[in-house]
Each structure stands twice: as C-alpha cells, then as structure tokens.
C-alpha positions in Angstrom: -19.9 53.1 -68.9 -16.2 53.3 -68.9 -14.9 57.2 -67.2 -14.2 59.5 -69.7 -10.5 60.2 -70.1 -8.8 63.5 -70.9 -7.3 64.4 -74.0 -3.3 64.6 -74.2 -2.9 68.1 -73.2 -6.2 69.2 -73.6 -6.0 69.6 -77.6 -8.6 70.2 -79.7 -10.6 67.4 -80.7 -12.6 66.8 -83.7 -15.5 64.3 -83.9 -16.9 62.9 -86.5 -20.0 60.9 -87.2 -23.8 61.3 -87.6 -26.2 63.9 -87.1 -30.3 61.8 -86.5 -33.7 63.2 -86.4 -37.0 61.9 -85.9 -40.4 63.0 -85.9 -43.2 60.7 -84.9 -46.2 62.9 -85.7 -48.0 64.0 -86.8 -46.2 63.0 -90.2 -43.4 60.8 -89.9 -40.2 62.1 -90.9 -36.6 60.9 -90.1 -32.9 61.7 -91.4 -29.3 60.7 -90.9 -26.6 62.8 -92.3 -22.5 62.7 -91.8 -20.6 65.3 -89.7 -18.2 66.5 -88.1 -17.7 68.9 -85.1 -15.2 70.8 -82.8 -14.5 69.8 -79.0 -12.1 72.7 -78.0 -10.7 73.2 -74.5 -11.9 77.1 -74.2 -9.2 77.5 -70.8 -6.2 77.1 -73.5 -7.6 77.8 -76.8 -5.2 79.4 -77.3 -2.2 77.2 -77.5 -4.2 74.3 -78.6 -5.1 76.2 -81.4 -2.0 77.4 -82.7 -0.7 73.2 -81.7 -3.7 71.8 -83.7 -3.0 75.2 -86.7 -6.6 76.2 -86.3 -7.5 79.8 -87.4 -8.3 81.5 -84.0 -10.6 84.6 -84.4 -9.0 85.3 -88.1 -9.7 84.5 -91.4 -9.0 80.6 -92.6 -10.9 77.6 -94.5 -11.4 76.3 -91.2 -11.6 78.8 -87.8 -13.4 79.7 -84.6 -14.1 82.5 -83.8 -15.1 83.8 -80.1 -18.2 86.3 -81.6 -20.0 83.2 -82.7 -21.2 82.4 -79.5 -22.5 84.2 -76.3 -23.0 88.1 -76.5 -20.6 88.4 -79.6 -17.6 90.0 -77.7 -14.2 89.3 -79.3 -11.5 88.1 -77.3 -10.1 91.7 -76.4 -12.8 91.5 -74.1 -12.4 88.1 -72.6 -14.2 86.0 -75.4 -16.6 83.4 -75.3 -15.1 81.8 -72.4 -15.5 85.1 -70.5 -18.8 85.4 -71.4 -19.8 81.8 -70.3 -17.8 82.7 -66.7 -19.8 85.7 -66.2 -23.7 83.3 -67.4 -22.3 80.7 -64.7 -22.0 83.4 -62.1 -24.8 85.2 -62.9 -26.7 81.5 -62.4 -25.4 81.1 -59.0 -22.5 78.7 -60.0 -18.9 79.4 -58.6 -17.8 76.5 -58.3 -17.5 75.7 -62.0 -13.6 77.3 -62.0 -12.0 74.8 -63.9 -11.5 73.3 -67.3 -14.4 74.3 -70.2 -15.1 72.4 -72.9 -16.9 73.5 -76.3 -18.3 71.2 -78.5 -19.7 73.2 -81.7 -19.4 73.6 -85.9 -16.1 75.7 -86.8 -16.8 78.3 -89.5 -15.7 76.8 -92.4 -14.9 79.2 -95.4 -15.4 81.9 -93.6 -19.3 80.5 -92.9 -20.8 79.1 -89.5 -24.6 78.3 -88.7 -25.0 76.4 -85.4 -27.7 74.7 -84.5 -26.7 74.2 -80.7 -23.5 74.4 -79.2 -22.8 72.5 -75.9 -20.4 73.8 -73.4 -19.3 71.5 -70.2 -18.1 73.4 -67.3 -15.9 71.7 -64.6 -14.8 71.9 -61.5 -11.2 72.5 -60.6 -10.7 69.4 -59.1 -12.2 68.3 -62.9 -15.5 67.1 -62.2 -18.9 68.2 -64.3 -20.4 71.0 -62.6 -22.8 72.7 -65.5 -23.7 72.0 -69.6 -25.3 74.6 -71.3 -26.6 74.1 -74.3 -26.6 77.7 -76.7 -29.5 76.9 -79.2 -29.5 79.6 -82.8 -32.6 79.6 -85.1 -32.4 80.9 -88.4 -34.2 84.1 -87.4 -30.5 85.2 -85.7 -32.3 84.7 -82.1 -30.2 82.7 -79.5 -31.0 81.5 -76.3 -29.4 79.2 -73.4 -30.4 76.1 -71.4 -28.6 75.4 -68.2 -28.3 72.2 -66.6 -27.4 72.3 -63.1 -25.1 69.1 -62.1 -25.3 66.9 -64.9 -24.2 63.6 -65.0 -22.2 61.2 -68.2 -25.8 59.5 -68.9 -28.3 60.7 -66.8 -31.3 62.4 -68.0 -31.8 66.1 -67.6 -35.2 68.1 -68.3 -35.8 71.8 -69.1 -39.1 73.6 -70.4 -39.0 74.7 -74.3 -38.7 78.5 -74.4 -37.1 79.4 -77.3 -38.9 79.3 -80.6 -36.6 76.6 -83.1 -38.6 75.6 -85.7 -41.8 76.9 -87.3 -43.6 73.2 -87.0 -43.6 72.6 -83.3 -45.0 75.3 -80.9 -43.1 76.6 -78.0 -44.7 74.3 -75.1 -43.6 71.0 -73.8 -40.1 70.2 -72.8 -36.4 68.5 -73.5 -34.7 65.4 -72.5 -31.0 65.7 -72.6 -28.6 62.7 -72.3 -24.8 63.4 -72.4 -23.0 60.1 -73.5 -19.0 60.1 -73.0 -17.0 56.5 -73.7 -13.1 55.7 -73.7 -11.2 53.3 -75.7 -7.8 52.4 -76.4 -7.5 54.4 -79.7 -10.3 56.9 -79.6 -12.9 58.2 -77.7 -17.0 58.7 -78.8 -19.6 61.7 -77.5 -23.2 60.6 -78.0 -25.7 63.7 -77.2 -29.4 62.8 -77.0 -32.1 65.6 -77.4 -35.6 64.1 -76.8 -38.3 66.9 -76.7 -41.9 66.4 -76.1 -45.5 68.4 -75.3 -49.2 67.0 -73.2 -49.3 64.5 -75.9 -46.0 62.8 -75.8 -42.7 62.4 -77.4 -42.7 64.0 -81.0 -38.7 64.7 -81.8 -35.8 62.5 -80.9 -32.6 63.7 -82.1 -28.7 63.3 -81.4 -25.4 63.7 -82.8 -22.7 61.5 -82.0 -18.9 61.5 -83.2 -15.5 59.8 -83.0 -13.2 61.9 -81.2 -9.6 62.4 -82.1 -6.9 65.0 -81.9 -6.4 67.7 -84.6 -3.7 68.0 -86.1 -2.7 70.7 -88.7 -3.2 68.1 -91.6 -6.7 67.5 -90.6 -8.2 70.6 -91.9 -7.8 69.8 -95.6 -8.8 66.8 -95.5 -12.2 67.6 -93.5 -12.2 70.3 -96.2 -12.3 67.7 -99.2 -14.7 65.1 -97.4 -17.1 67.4 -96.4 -16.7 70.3 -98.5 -18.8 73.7 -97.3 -20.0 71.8 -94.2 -21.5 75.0 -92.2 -23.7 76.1 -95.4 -25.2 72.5 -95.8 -26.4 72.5 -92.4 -28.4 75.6 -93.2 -29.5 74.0 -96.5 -30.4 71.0 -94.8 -32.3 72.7 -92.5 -34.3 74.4 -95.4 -34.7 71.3 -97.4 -35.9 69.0 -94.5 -38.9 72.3 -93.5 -39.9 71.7 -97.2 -40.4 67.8 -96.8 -42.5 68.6 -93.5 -44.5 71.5 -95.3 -45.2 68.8 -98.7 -46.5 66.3 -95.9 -48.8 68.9 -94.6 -47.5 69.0 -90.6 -48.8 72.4 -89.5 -47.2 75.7 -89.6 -46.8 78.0 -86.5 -46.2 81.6 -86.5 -42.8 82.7 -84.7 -43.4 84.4 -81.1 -41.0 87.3 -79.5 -37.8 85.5 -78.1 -38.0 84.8 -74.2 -37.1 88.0 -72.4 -34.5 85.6 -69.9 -31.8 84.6 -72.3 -31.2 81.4 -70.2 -33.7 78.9 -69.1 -32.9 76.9 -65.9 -33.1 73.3 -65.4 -36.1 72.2 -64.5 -38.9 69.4 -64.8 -41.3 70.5 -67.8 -44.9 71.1 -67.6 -48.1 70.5 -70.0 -49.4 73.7 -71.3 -52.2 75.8 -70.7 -55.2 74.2 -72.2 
C-alpha cells in the first residue's frame, strides 16, 4: 500500500463515496448509499476553516461545530480537540502530541446525526499513535473505542459495549481496518467495521471516500448533490430498522450505557452462556 501523504497545508478535506452494510443473518439485508464526509485537521481548524470558508462553531448551510463531539464543550473551553487531549491522557497516551485528524458528517442546515466519527492522533514526529472511534445511537448516548497503535491496514479488535442498534445484542466484538492510499490527483480512506458474537460474523460495514481539498465553492455544490445529507442518514437509519423488523430479525430491549465512556483495545470474548 502506497504511504499516505499529507494534505497541502493541512486543509480540510472532503471525501466522497459510499457508505455499505451487510447483514448475514439471521435475515439477509445489505445497502449501499452515496456520501460525503469531513477530514479536518483539529490542530489548525481554525485557519483551515476560514481557507476552506467553512462555518466554524456558527450558523451556515454547511459547519462544524466543536459541541458535536466529546463532552459538548465549546471552543472557549478548548473544544473538541481539547477534549480528545485530555481522553488520550486520561488513557495513558502522551505521546500522541502532534497533528489530529477528524473524519466525521458536518452539520448541514443547521442538522448533524453521526453515526461514528473517527479521530487519528499522531505523534509529533507525524506518525499514528491512537484512533478512536466516537460511536452516537439515536437514543443521544455516546461512547468511545480506543485503539492503541494502529496501523494503515492492520486489524484492530475491541469488545461491543455500547448498545447501537435494537437488533443485535451488546456481546461479541469489532474488527476495525483503517485503509489510507495516495495518488497523483487524489487520495482515498477506506474504513472497515466488521463486528461479530460466539456464532460468527453477522455485520460487515465501511465507508470509503475520495479525498480532496475544500474549497469555498464546494459547499454549494455538495449542498445541491446531496441536499439535507445529515437528516437522511437518520432517515436511513429508520427506514433500513423497518426492513429488518418486516423480515422478522429479533428485537432487543436497550440496556443502561456502559458506566466507562471509553472502551480499550482489546481481543473480544464470547459471551456468558
């Protein structure tokens, strides 16, 4: 795989392409939609944004705002990236004190749902030291994976703790693969999301995009091809629970949110019988 090269001056980034899921019991159920994401460079937001004439914690058809993520402080109090300084540290991590990248959903007229966010933490010399991935279900519940030196294409494991959907129970475990290519004219992110329980892989999911650098003419024309982007992830969320509940895959009652916002790396295990 060819080594990932930075952005000119660490701009912001937008990606587009697909969005897959799979389900491989115990009704089959699979879906590929368009879309588009953010890769910002949270150590300069703020220049990039005001370069790349993104709204930047203010109202705008397209923005980010730094209470979307983390403990919802606003950036008189050091922001998301602050937040995600003080999660590192409070981990064990202190070596991850250089460049951070987000890749996440902007708000877009004046809406944001976001499934999971991925954040990649380097080094200062520039090498990946951390992802977390910050996981929302649509009960307003968040919760945090850390994975402790990742690698561009290696496989990283952490037990299921946080309840997501209503049709798979919280047990089992994730597979993570991080995909990063470089080519003359643009650049492509491929994240892989396997998760599994005792009986075997049941989801396989990713979301994979184009990168290229925003520019202040991009935003209404991501505006016309997409149109309300953030509310159709919700409804698509909705929609796809309906298909699964007309095939009859069984319903689950949601459990109380894990008490430890962030789940460690680890190898997962079967559950209880």
């Amino acid at each position: 795989m060819d080594t990932p090269r930075p952005a000119p001056r660490d701009a912001v980034l937008i990606g587009q392409g697909l969005v897959r899921h799979q389900r491989l019991r115990p009704r089959a159920h699979a879906f590929a939609h368009p879309t588009w994401f953010l890769l910002l460079p949270m150590h300069r937001l703020a220049d990039a944004a005001a370069e790349a004439g993104l709204a930047l914690n203010r109202p705008g058809l397209i923005a980010f705002h730094d209470r979307d993520h983390g403990d919802g402080r606003g950036p008189e109090a050091g922001g998301a990236l602050g937040w995600m300084r003080e999660l590192l540290r409070a981990q064990g991590i202190t070596d991850a004190d250089g460049p951070v990248w987000l890749h996440t959903y902007a708000r877009v007229l004046g809406y944001a749902f976001k499934p999971v966010s991925f954040w990649y933490c380097h080094r200062a010399d520039g090498s990946l030291r951390a992802i977390v991935a910050e996981v929302n279900n649509t009960f307003g519940e968040r919760h945090c994976y850390l994975l402790d030196e990742p690698a561009w294409g290696r496989t990283l494991q952490a037990c299921k703790r946080f309840h997501v959907s209503p049709f798979c129970r919280v047990e089992g475990g994730y597979r993570f693969r991080f995909l990063r290519t470089a080519g003359d004219a643009a650049s492509r992110t491929v994240v892989r999301i396997e998760y599994g329980d005792a009986a075997g892989p049941l989801l396989l999911t990713s979301v994979s995009g184009t990168l290229s650098p925003a520019t202040p003419r991009d935003w209404p024309r991501l505006l016309w091809r997409y149109r309300w982007h953030s509310a159709m992830v919700i409804a698509r969320i909705h929609w796809h629970a309906l298909q699964l509940w007309r095939k009859g895959v069984g319903w689950y009652a949601k459990p109380a949110p894990p008490a430890d916002p962030v789940t460690p790396q680890e190898a997962p295990r079967p559950p209880a019988a």
